[in-house]
Residue frames relative to the residue before (quaternion, step in Angstrom):
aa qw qx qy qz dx dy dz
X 1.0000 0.0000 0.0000 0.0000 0.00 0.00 0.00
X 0.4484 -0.6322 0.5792 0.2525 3.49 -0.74 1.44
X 0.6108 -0.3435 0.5983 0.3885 3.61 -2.03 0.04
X 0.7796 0.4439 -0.2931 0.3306 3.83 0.11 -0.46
X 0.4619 0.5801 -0.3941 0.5430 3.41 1.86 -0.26
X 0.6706 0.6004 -0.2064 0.3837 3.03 0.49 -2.45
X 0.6297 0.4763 -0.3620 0.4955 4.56 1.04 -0.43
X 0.6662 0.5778 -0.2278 0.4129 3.29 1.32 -1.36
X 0.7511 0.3307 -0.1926 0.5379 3.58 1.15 -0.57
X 0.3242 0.6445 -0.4345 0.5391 3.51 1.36 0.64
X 0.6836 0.5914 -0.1790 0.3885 3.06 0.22 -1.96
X 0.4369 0.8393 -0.1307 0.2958 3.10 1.03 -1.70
X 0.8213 0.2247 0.2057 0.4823 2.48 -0.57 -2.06
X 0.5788 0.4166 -0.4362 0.5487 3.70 0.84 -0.30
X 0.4713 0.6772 -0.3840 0.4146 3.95 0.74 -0.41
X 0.7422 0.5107 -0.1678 0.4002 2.88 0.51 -1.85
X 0.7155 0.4975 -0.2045 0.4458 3.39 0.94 -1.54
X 0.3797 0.6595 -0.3761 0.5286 3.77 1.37 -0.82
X 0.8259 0.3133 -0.2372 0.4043 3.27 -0.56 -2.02
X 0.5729 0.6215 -0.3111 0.4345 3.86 0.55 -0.80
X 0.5887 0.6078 -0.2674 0.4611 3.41 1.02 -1.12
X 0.8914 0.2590 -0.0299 0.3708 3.06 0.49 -1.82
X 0.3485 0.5964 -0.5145 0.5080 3.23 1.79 0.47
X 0.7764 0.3172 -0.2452 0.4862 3.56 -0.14 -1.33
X 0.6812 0.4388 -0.5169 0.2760 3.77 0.25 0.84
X 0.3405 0.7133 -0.2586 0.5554 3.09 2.53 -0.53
X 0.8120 0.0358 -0.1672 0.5580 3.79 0.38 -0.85
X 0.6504 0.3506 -0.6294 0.2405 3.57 0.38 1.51
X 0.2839 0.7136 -0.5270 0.3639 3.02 1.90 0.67
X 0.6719 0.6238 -0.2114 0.3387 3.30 1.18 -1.54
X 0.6853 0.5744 -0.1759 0.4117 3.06 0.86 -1.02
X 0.6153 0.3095 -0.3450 0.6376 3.68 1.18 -0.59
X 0.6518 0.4453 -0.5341 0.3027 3.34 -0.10 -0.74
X 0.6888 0.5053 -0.3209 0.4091 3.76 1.05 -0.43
X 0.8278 0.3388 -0.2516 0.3697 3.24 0.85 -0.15
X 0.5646 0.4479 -0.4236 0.5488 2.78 1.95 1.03
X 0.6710 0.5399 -0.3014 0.4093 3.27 1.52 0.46
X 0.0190 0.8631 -0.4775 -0.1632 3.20 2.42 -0.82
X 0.7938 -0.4990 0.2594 0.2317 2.96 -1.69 0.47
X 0.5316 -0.7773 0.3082 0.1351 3.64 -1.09 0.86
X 0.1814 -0.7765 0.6027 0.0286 4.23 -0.01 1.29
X 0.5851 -0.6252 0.4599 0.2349 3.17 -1.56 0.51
X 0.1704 -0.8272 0.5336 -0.0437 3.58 -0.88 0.58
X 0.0621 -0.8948 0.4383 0.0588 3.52 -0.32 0.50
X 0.3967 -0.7553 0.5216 -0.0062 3.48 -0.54 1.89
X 0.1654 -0.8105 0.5322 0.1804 3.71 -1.05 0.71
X 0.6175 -0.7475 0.2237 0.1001 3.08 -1.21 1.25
X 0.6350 -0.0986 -0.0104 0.7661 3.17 1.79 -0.50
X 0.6989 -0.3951 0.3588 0.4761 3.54 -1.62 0.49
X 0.4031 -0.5989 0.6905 -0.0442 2.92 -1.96 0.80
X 0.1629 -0.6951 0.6767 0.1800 4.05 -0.45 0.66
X 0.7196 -0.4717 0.4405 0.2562 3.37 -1.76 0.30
X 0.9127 -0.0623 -0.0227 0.4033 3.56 -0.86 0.97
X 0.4873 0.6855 -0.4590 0.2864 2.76 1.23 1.57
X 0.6034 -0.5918 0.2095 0.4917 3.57 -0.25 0.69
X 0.0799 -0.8566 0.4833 0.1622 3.80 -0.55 0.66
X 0.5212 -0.7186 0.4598 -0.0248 3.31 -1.91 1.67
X 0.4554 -0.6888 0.2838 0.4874 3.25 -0.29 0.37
X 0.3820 0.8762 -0.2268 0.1868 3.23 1.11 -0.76
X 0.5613 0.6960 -0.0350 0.4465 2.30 1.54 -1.96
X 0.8458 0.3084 -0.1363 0.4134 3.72 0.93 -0.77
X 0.2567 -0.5335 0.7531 0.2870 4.29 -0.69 0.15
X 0.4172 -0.5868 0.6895 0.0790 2.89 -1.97 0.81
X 0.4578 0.7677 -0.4411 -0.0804 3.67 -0.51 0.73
X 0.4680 -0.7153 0.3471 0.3858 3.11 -0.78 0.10
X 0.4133 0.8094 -0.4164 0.0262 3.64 -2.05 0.37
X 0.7082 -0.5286 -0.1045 0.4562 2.96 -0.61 1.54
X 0.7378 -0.4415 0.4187 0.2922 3.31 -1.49 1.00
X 0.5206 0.6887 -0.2621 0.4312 4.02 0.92 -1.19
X 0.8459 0.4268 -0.0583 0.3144 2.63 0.43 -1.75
X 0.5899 0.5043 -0.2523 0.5780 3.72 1.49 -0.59
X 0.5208 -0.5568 0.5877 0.2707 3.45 -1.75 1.15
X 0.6034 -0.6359 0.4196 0.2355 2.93 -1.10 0.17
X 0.5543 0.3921 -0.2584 0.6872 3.67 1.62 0.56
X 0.6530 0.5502 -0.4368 0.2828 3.23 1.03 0.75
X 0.5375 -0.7657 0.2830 0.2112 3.03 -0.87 2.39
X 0.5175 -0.7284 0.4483 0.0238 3.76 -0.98 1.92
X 0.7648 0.2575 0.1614 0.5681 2.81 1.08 -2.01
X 0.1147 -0.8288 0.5134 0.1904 3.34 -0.67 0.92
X 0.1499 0.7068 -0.5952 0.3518 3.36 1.11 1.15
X 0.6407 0.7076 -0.1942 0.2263 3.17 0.95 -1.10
X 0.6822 0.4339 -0.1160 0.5770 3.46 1.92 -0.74
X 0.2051 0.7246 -0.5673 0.3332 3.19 1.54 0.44
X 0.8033 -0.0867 0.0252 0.5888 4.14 -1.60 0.73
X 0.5807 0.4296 -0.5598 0.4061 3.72 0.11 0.77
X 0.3858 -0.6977 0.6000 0.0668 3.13 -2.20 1.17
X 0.6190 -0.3481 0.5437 0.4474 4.20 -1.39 0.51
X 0.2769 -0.6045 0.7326 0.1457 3.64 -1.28 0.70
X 0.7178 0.1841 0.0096 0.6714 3.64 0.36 -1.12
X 0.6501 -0.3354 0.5160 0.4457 3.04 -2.39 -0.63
X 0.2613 -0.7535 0.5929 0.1116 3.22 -1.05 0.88
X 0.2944 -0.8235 0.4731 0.1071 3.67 0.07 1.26
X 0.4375 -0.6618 0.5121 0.3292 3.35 -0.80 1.02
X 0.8572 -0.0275 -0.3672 0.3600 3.05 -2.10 0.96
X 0.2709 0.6534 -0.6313 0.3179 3.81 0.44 1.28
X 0.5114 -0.6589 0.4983 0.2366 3.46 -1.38 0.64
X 0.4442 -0.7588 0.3389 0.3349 3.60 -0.18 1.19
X 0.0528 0.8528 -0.5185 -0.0324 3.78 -0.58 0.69
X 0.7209 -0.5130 0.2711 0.3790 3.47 -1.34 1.11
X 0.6667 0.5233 -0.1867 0.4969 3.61 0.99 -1.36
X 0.6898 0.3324 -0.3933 0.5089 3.74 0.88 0.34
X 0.7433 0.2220 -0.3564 0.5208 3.82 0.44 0.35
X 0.1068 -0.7549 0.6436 0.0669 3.40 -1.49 0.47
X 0.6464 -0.5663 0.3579 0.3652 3.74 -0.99 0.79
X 0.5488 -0.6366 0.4331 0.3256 3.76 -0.91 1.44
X 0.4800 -0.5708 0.5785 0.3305 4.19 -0.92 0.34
X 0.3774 -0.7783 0.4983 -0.0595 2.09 -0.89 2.22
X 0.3576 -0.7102 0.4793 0.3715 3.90 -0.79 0.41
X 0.6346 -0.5935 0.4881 0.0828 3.08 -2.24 1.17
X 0.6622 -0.5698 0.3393 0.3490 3.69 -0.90 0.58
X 0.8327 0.1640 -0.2349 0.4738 3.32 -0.10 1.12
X 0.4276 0.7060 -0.3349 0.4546 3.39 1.82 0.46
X 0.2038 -0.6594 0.7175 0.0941 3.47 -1.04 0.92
X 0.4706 -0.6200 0.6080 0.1563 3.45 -1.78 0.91
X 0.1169 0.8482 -0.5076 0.0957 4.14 -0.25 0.81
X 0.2290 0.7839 -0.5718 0.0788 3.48 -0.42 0.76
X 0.2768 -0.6567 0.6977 0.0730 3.09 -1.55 1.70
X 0.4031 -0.4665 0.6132 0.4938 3.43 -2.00 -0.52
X 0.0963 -0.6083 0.7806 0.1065 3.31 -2.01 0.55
X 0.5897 -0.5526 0.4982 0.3140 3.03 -1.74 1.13
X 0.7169 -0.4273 0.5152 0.1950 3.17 -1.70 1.52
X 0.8322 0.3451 -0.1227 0.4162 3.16 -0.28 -1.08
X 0.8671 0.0691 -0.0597 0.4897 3.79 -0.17 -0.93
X 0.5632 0.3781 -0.4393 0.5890 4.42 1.36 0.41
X 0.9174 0.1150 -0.0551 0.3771 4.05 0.51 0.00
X 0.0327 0.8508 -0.5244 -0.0020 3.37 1.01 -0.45
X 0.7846 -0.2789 0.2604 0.4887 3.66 0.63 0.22
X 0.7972 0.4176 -0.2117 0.3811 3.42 0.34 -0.98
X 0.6328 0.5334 -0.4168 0.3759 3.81 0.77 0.71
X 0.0555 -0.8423 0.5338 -0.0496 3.45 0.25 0.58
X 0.6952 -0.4367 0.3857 0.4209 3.48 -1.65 0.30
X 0.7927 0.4914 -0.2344 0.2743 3.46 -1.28 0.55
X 0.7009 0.2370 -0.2060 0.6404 3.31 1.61 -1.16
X 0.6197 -0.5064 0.5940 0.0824 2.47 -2.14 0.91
X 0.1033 -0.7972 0.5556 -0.2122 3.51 -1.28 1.51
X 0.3948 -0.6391 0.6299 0.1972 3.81 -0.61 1.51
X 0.1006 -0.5448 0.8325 -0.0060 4.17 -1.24 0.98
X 0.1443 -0.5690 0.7939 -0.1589 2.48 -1.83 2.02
X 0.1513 -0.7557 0.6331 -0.0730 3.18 -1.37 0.78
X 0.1733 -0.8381 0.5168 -0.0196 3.59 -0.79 0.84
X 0.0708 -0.7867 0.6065 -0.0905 3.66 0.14 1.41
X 0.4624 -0.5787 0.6267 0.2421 3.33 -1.57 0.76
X 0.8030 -0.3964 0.3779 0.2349 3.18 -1.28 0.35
X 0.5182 -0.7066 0.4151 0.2448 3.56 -0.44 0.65
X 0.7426 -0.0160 -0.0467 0.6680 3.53 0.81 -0.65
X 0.6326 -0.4310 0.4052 0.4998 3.82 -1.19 -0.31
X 0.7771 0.4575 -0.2630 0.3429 2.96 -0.78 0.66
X 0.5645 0.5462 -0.1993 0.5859 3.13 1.95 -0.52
X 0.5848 -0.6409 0.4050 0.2887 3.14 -1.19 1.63
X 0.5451 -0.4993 0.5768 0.3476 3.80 -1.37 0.26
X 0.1507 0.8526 -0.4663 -0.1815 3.80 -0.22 0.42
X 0.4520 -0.6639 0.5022 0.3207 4.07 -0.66 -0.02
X 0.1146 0.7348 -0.6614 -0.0977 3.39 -0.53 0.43
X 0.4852 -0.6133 0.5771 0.2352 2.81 -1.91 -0.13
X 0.2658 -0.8453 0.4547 0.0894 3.60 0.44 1.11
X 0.8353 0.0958 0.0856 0.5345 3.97 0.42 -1.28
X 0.0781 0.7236 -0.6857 0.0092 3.73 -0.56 0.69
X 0.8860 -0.0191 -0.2251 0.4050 3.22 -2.16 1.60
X 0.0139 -0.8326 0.5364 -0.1371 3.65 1.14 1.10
X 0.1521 -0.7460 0.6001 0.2455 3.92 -0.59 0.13
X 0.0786 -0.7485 0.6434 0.1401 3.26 -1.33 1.02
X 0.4276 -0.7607 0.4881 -0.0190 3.14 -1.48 1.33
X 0.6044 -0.1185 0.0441 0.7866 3.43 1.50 -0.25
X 0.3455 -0.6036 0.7185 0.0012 2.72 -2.37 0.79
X 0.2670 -0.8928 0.2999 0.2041 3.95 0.03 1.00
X 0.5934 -0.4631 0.4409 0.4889 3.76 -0.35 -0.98
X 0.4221 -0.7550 0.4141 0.2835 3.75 -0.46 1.12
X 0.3800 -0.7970 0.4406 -0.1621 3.06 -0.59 1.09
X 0.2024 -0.8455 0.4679 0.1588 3.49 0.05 1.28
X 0.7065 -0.6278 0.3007 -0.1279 3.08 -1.35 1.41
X 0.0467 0.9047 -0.4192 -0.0597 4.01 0.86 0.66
X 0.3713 -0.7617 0.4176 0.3280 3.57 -0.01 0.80
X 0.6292 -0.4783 0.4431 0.4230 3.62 -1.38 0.58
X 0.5148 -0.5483 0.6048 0.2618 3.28 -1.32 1.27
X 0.8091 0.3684 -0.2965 0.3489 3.67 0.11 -0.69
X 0.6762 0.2341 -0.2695 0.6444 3.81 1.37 0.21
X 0.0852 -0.7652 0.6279 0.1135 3.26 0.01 1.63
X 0.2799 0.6995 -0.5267 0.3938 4.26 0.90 -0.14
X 0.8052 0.3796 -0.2055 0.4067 3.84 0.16 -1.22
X 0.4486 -0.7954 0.4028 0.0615 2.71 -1.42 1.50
X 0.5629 -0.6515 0.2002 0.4676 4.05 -0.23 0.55
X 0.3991 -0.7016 0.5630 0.1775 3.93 -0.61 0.66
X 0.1317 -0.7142 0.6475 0.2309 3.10 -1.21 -0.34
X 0.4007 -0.7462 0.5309 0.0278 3.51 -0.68 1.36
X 0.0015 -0.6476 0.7512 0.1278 3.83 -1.47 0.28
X 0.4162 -0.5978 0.6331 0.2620 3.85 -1.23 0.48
X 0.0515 -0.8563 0.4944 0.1405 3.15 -0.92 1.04
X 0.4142 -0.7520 0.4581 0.2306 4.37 -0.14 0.56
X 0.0545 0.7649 -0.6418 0.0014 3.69 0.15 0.99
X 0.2074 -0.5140 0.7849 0.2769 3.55 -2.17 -0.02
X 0.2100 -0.7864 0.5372 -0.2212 2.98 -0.98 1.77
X 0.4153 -0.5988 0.6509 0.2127 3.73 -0.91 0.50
X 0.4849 -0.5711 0.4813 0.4551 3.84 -0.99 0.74
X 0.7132 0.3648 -0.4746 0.3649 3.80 0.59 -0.73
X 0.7349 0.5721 -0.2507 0.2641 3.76 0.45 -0.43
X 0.3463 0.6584 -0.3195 0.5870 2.94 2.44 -0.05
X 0.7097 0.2929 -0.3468 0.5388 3.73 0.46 -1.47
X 0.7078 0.4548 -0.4900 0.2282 3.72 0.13 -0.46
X 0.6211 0.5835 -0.2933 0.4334 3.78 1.37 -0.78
X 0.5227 0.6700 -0.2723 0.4513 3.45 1.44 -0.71
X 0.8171 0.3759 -0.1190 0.4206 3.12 0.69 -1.63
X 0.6039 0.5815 -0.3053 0.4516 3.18 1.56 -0.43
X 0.4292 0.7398 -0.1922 0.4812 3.60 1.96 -0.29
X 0.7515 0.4415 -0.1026 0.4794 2.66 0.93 -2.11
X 0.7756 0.2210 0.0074 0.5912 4.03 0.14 -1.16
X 0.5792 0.4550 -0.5235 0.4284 4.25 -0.06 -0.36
X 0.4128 -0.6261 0.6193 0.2325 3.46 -1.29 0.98
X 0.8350 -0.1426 -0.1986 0.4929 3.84 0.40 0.18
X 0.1588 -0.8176 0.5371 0.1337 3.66 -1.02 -0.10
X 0.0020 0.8675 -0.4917 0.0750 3.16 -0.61 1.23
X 0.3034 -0.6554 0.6328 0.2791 4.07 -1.13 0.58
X 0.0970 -0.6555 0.7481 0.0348 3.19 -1.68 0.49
X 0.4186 -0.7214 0.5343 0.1374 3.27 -0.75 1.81
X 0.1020 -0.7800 0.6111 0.0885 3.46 -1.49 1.23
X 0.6236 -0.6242 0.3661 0.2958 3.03 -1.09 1.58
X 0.5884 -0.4520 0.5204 0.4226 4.26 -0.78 0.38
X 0.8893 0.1084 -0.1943 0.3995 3.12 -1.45 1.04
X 0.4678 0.6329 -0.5315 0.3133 3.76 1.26 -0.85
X 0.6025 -0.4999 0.5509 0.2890 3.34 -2.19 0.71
X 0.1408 -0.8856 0.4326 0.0936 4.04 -0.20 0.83
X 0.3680 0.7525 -0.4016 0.3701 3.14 1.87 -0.08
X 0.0384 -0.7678 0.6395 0.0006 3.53 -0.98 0.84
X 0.3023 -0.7596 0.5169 0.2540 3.67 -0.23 1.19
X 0.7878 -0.3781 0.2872 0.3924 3.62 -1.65 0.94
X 0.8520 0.3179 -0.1749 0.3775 3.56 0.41 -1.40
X 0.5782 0.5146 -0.3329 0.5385 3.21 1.14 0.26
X 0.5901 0.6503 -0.2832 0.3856 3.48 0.88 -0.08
X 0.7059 0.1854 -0.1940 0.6555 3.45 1.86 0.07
X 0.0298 0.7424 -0.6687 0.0289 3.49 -0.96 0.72
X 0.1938 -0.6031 0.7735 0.0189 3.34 -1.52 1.57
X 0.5524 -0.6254 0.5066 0.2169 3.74 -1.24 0.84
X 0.5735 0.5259 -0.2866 0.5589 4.06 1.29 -0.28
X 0.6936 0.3101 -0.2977 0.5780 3.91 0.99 -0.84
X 0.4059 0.5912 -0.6517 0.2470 4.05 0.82 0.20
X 0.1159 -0.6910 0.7058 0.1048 3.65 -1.50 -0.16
């Protein structure tokens, strides 16, 4: 072997050692970059904002996925998890769903019956009733015969709502073809059997029906005689 081979297999072999080099730094780049990334669990992002203490769907969420590391430790895996549970807060779209933002819907009490009517959009909820608080149901009935005053009563005091539905377009009463279409939300009370038939009926026959929201802790007691009001006996 000439001196010119004897460079050529130097070269060579320095090649070899080179490429070898820069292999095994390629997979200990790899290697840390894994074991500072460790391995990757599902996670579940929300697609558009969420309001407070509304009931939540799966729908509501994208499945994705990333690195185990990287997730708090109350971050919700399984979206079993949101089964009968409601948004504590606004849930901001593309947040990562977490345990501390939902809590189980209000659950009914021993002798409570679940009841849910529609109320008019507009003048039984406008937005501001939500799961949990607690709401006097008024009801306005026409007079009994002609001539009888229109009177208001007050049908249900410190009522508990349990869920708050999807608004819901409205068919006017075949029998007042004059009225114009509404839009309606379903509302989920815990009820006493007697305060079911009274909210029902007040559904069924009261010419409007409305909730008034009561403030936490307020006194909710409405005495008998105050519990109806005709616009002629005002003073």
């Amino acid at each position: 072997m000439n001196s010119r081979q004897r460079r050529g297999v130097i070269l060579l072999l320095l090649s070899v050692v080179c490429a070898l080099g820069a292999f095994a730094g390629v997979l200990s780049v790899i290697s840390d970059v894994k074991s500072k990334v460790g391995p990757e669990v599902t996670a579940y992002r929300l697609k558009s904002e969420v309001p407070p203490y509304t009931t939540l769907r799966t729908g509501q969420f994208e499945k994705i996925k990333m690195p185990e590391r990287w997730l708090s430790d109350n971050a919700v895996t399984d979206l079993r998890e949101i089964q009968g549970k409601i948004a504590v807060t606004t849930l901001r779209a593309g947040s990562l769903l977490q345990s501390d933002m939902i809590v189980r819907r209000p659950a009914l009490q021993p002798g409570q019956q679940e009841v849910a009517i529609m109320i008019d959009a507009a003048t039984g909820v406008a937005g501001k009733i939500t799961p949990g608080a607690s709401v006097n149901v008024y009801a306005t009935f026409e007079g009994a015969r002609e001539g009888d005053p229109d009177q208001s009563k007050i049908i249900v005091t410190n009522a508990k709502v349990l869920d708050v539905g999807e608004l819901t377009a409205l068919e006017p009463d075949e029998s007042n073809r004059t009225q114009q279409p509404t839009d309606g939300v379903p509302i989920t009370f815990a009820l006493s059997a007697l305060d079911a038939q009274r909210i029902t009926y007040a559904e069924s026959f009261a010419k409007r029906v409305r909730l008034a929201l009561v403030a936490p802790g307020s006194d909710t007691t409405v005495p008998e005689r105050d519990r109806t009001y005709e616009l002629a006996k005002d003073k």
